[in-house]
Every structure is written in structure tokens, then in C-alpha cells.
N, C-alpha and C positions, 0 to 999 in steps of 0.2 A: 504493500500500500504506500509505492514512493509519495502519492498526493498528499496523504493524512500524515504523513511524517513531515515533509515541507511545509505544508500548514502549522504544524506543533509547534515545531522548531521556529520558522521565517518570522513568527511574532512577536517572542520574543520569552523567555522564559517567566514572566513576570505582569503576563497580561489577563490572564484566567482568572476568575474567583476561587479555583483552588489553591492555584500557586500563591494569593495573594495574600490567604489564609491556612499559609505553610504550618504554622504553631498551634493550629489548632487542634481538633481530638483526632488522633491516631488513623481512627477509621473511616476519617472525612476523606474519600475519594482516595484514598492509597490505592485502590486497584483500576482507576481512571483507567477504559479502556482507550481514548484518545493519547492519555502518558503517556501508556503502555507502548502502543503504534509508535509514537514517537523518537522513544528511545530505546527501540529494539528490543523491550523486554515485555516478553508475553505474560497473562493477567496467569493464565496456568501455575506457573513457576512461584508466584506468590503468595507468601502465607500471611494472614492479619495475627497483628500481635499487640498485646495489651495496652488498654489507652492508658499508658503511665510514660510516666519521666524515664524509666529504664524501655517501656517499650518503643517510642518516638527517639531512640539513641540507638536501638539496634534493628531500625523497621528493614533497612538495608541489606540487612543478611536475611532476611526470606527469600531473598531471587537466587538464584543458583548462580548465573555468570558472576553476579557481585561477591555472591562467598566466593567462588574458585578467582575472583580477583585480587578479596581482602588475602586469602592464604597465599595467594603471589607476592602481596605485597609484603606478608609479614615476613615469607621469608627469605626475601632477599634483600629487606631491611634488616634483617637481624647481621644477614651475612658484610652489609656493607658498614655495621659498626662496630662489628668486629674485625674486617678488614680497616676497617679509618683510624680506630683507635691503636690496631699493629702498626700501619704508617706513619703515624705518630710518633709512636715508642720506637721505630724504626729510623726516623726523621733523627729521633732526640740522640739516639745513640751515635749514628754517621755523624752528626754535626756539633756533638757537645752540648747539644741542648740551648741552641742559639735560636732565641727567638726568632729571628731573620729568613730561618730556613724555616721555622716551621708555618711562616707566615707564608714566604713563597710557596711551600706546598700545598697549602688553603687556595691560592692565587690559582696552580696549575692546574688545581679541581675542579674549581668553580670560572675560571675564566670563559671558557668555552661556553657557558651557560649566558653569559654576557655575549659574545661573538653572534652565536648559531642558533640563539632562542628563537629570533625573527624567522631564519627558515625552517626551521623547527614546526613551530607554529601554522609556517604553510605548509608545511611536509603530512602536518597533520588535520588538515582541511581537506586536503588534495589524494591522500591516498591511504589504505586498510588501516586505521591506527592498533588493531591488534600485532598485525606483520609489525609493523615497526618497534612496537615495546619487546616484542619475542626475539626480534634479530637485535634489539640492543641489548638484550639478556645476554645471547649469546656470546656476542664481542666482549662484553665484560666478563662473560666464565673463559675465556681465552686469554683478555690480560690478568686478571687475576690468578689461572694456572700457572702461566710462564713468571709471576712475580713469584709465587711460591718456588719454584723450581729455582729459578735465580738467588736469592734469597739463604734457603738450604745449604747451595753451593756457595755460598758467601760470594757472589758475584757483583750484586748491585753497588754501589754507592750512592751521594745524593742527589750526583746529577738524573743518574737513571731512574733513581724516587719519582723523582719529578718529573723524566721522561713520561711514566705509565699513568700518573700520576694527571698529566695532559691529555692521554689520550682516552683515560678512562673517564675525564672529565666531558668530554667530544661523546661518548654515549652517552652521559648522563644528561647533557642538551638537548637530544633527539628524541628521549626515552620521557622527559618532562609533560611537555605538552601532550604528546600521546595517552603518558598516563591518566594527567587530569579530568582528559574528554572522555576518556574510554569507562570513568568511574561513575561520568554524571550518565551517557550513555546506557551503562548497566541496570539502572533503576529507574522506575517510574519519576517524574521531576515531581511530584509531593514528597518522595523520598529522598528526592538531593540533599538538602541539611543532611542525615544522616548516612548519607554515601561520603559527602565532602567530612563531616566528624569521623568518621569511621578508619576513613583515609590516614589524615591525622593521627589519630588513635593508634592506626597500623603501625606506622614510624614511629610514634612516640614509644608505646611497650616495647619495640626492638632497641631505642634508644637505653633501655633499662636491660633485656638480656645480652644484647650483644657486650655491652662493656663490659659486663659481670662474667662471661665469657670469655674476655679478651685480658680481663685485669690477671689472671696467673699466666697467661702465654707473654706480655707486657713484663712483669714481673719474673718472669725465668727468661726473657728473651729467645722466647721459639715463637717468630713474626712469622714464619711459614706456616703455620699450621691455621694460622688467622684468616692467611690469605685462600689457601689453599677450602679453606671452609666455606667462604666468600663466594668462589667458582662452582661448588658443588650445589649453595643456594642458587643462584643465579640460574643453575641448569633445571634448577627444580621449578621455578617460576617462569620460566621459558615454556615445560612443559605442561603447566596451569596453564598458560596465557593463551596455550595453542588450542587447547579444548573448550576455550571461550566459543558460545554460539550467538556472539552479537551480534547482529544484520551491520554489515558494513554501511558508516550514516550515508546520508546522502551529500554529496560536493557539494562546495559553492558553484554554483553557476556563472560565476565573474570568471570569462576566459579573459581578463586582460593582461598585463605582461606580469612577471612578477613583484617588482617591485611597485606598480600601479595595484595590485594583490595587496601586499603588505601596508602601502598607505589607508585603502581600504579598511584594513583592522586598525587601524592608529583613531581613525575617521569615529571609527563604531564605538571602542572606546571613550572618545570625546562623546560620543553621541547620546549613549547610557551610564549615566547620571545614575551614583555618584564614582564611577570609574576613575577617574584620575585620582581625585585625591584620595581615594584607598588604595591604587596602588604607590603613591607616595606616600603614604603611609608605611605599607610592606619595606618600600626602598630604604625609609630614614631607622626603620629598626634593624632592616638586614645589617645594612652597613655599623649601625654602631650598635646594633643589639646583642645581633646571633655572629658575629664575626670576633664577638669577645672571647672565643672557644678558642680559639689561633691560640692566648695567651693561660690557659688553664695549665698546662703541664710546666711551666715558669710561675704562673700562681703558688700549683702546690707546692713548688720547691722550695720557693721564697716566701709565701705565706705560714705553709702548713710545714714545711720542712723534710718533707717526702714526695719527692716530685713523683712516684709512682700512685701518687691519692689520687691523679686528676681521672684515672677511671670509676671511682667510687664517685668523684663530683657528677661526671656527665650521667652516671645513672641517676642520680637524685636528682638531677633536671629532666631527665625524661621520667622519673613518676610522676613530679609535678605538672609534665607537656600532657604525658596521658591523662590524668585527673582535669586537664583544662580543655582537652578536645571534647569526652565524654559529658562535662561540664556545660558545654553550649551545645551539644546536639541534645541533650533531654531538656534545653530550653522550650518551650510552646513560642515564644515572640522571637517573630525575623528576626535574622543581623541584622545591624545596622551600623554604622559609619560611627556614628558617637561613643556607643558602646565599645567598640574597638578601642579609640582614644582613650578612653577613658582607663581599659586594660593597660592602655601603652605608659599612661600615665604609672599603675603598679608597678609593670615592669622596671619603668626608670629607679622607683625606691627601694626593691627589691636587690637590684642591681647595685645600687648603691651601698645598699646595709652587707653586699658578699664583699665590696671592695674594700671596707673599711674591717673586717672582722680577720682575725690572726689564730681562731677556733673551728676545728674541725666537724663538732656536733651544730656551731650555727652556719657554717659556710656552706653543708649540706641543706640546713634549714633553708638557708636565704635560694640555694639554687632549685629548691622546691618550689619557689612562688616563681621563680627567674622563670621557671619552668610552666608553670600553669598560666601566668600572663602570656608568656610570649606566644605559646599554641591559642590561647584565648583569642587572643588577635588575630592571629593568621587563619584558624579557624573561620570565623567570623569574617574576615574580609573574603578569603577564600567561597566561600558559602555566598555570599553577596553577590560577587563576579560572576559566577556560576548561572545564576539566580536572573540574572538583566540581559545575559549574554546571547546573540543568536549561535546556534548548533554547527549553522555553516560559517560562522566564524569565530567558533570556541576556540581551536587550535591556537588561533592569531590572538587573544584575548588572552589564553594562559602562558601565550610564552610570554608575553608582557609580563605577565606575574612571575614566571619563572626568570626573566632580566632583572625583575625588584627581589626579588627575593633571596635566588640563590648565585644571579648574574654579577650581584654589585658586594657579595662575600669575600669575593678575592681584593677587592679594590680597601675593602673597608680591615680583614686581616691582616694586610701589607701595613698598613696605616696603622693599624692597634698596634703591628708587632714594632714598627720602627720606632712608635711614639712609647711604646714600654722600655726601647732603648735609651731612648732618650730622659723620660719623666717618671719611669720606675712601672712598675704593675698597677698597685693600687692609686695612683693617681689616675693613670690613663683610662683603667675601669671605673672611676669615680668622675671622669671628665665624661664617656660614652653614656654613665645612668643619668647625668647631669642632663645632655642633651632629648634621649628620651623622654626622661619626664618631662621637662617644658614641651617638645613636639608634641605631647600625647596632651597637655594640659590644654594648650592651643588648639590642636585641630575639635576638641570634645567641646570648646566653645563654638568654634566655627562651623561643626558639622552639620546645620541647620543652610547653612547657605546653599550645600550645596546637592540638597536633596531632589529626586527628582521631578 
């Protein structure tokens, strides 16, 4: 039914009175068979589940393709933090534990997220976005084998870190956008909040076993086995991904050139209110929020006096990131813009009370809230975007998110790591939560202007 899907989709996710009345009881139109059409997921596959706060957080996992998506996701999120955090302890051991380098390998991650989100974005307008998330599975269980094998044989150094380091970063650009769409896709759009929280969610709990995972290979120094675990997830989500039975969506119908393409998505963005300034929002915390993680393994050294503690930190920010995704999806009331701010505004004190504390039981404390604000946020604006976005130009709309988010990381790691060089840890973290909380206090005043 190509017509009834381009109708769904071409209107805009946010024009219906069900969508408009997303927070409402559980059982208002979940099984839309119009949704359903729309976003490939047939009413069969779906089961109703209780009108509560825990059941409006998990309404997502009744569809079938959505579970065999969230189990893709978990696990090769688990595997890529426990490969991130090997690279790390990897990084710290090759270079002394020089901030600089562990900055540049934040940079050679995430850069390419910055570069290739734009085609990215039409790659996943334009053609299968299953194919694409499955073959960038693959590339990454190939450089993560050959890093384990390297590695072992004590072959690598830091340049070559950083080589794989770039290149694994180049799937993780292409694999972005696909993912995103391929999630809202999976489920009816009364069920998007809890596809987009779930998502979240998925990253977040691996945020929690992978490093917990990671912290005794870290700790004995066997980074191969980290990585090598990394590839074997990755091949595991590849073969979830491929047993997906989502109708591939329908194209945009813009045959104009490419980069006439891409201004189109710039266009559409501008167009749907309040889209720029949430994703300036995402930008101004990537950069000084989520890019503070560059300097954690120089934290625990210099704070806490164990520089191997920084794997216990980043798990107690991902309890707090999971407790804050599942947090806004058992909300009933839409995202909204202000609400975010308002998060970002925690975030910055939260932030601030890790920077100044020299205690291991409250530095965990304070990265529990670092944690639940910051997915709060991202959740929520994420869910937003989603939410106003047309289908045929979702691709183009989340790699824009995927340029604020995970694009402008390297830019903003480089900058934490050199300015820790310069102005010490805890100042530089205490100038980054400075920043936040004013952004977040500001835009929570201003978010009224620029509603739709």
C-alpha cells in the first residue's frame, strides 16, 4: 500500500489526533491500522500492554522487528563499550596517559560523524536502511577482529589506534542515520516515544555492562579480548538486522542533484518548528557535555588516584543515562523543547558538583545524575525530531542530529583534552558545567518563542 504509507509519512508525523495525543492512555490507537501501513509494521505483530507508566515505556517491544532491533542494539552496544573502554586503557598505556592522545582518539571516532552524517542521511533516504546498518555491522566485526589480532601480537601503536580508530569511526557515520529511521520505522508512530526511549535505554544498560566487563581486561591489560568480543557482537547484530521484515520505506521522490537533496533536508529542518534550536541544543551539550568523557581516565588519576576507577565512573553514568531514558518514555506529556533545557540546566550542576569533588562514593553519585540529565535530554529532543519529521526525509533530519551530537564530540574532546593541559581537570570540567547550565537556563526561558 505505497499510497497509504506516503500519505502517513508526506504529512508529517505530528498532524493526526493520535500523534498529537502521544501521552495519552496506552491503548488510544496503538494499533492504528493507518500507523501500522505506514511504518511497515503490521497490527498482527502487536500486542496491547498495560495502561501504566511501565507499560507506555515498553509499548515498543510488542512488534517483533522492534525487539529483534532493540536485541541488535543491545548487543553490539555492549560490545562497542567494551571495545571503547579497551581503546582507552589501550590509548593510556601507548601514550603514558597523555591526555592529548586520548583526546585525538575521541576526535578519530567521532570525526567522520561530522564529515559523512550529510551523506549518510541521504544514503538513508535513498536506499534499504536495513542493508546499510547490516553491512556497517559487518565492517566493524572486521576492524575490530584485525585490532584484536594486532593487538595480541603486540603490533599496534598509537598511531595505528587511531588509524582503526578513523575508520571505525566512517561506519559509525553511515550506521547512525540508518539506525535512527529504521527504529521509528519498526513501530507504529503512537509508539515512537517508546521506540526512540527504548533506543536510549538500549545504549544506556550496555553503557553499564560493557564497562563492568571491560574494567578487569583494563585492569590486567588483555585489550584483545575486549576487542575481539566487540566483532563477535557486531556479527550477532548483523544477523538480527538481516531477519528484520520491515517493508523497505518509500524514497523521497526529489530526483534533484545531490547536494540540491541535502539542502532540501536543511530546508525541512528550518521548516519544522522547533528543529533548530533542539538540535542546538544537542550541539552545545555534545560539545561541552558528553565530550567530558575524553578526560575521565586523567580524572580518576588525578582526582581519585586510580586512574583505573574511570571504568566504574562511566558505568554509574550509564545507570543514571538508563534510569533517565526509561524516565521520559513512561512520561504520558510530549517532549518538549523547555523540558529539555530545563534537564540541561541539571546537567550543568550535576556536572559541576563531579568537578569539584576528590570522593569516590560522591563522584559516582554526581555521574549518576550527569547521567540521567544528559539521556533526559537527548531522549526528549531525540523523540521531538522524530515526532515533526517527514519519513522521506528522516535520514536527512537525523544525521543532522547525528552532526550535533556525536559529529561535534571530537571537536569538543580535542578542546577538553588541551584545555585540561593547560587549566588542570577540575577546572576545565567546572568551566564545561558552567557553560551548560547557563545554555540550558536560557534556552528553558526562551523555549516558548520558538514553538510551533
Amino acid at each position: 500500500m505505497p499510497g497509504a504509507r506516503r500519505h502517513a509519512s508526506g504529512c508529517g508525523l505530528v498532524k493526526t489526533p493520535v500523534e498529537q495525543s502521544l501521552g495519552a492512555s496506552p491503548g488510544d490507537a496503538a494499533l492504528n491500522p493507518v500507523d501500522s501501513i505506514a511504518t511497515g509494521v503490521q497490527p498482527a505483530h502487536a500486542l496491547r500492554l498495560p495502561a501504566s507508566a511501565r507499560g507506555r515505556a515498553f509499548r515498543a517491544l510488542a512488534h517483533r522487528d522492534y525487539s529483534l532491533l532493540f536485541s541488535a542494539f543491545c548487543i553490539s552496544h555492549t560490545g562497542f563499550w567494551l571495545s571503547h573502554i579497551s581503546m582507552q586503557g589501550l590509548m593510556v598505556e601507548l601514550s603514558g596517559n597523555d591526555p592529548r592522545y586520548l583526546g585525538l582518539l575521541f576526535f578519530c571516532l567521532f570525526i567522520p560523524a561530522f564529515l559523512l552524517a550529510p551523506l549518510a542521511g541521504l544514503a538513508a533516504d535513498r536506499l534499504d536502511r536495513k542493508r546499510i546498518l547490516a553491512c556497517c555491522y559487518l565492517v566493524v566485526c572486521s576492524l575490530t577482529g584485525a585490532l584484536a589480532f594486532a593487538t595480541a601480537r603486540q603490533l599496534v601503536d598509537a598511531a595505528g589506534l587511531l588509524a582503526i580508530g578513523t575508520a571505525l569511526g566512517i561506519s559509525f557515520a553511515f550506521s547512525g542515520p540508518a539506525s535512527f529511521a529504521l527504529a521509528a520505522n519498526a513501530v507504529p508512530s503512537a509508539d515512537l516515544p517508546s521506540a526512540v526511549s527504548l533506543s536510549s535505554a538500549a545504549n544506556n544498560l550496555t553503557r553499564v555492562l560493557g564497562p563492568l566487563l571491560a574494567a578487569p581486561l583494563v585492569a590486567s591489560g588483555a585489550f584483545s579480548f575486549g576487542f575481539a568480543g566487540y566483532a563477535g557482537a557486531v556479527l550477532i547484530a548483523a544477523l538480527l538486522t538481516l531477519a528484520l521484515r520491515i517493508s523497505p520505506h518509500v524514497p523521497d521522490s526529489d530526483v534533484s542533484g545531490m547536494f540540491r537533496r541535502l539542502r532540501h533536508g536543511l530546508e525541512h529542518a528550518r521548516e519544522r518548528r522547533p528543529a533548530i534550536p533542539a538540535l542546538l541544543t544537542v550541539a552545545t551539550l555534545s560539545v561541552f557535555g558528553v565530550s567530558h568523557a575524553v578526560l575521565l581516565p586523567v580524572y580518576a588519576q588525578v582526582a581519585l588516584g586510580d586512574g583505573d576507577l574511570f571504568a566504574w565512573i562511566v558505568v554509574a553514568s550509564g545507570i543514571g543515562a538508563t534510569v533517565g531514558s526509561l524516565f521520559t518514555a513512561s512520561r504520558r506529556s510530549a517532549p518538549t523543547l523547555s523540558r529539555a533545557a530545563l534537564f540541561m540546566l541539571g546537567y550543568g550542576v550535576a556536572l559541576g558538583g563531579f568537578a569539584v569533588t576528590r570522593s569516590l562514593p560522591w563522584a559516582l553519585l554526581a555521574q549518576l545524575a550527569v547521567g540521567f540529565f544528559y539521556f533526559s535530554v537527548m531522549t526528549n529532543l531525540q523523540t521531538l525530531l522524530q515526532q515533526i519529521v517527514d519519513d522521506s526525509k528522516r535520514g536527512r533530519i537525523m544525521s543532522l542530529f547525528q552532526i550535533c551530537w556525536a559529529g561535534l564530540v571530537p571537536f569538543g574532546g580535542l578542546g577538553l583534552g588541551f584545555a585540561a593541559g593547560i587549566f588542570g581537570v577540575a577546572a576545565t570540567l567546572a568551566g564545561a558545567a558552567v557553560v551548560c547550565g547557563l545554555f540550558g537556563a536560557t534556552m528553558a526561558v526562551r523555549a516558548g518563542r520558538y514553538a510551533a
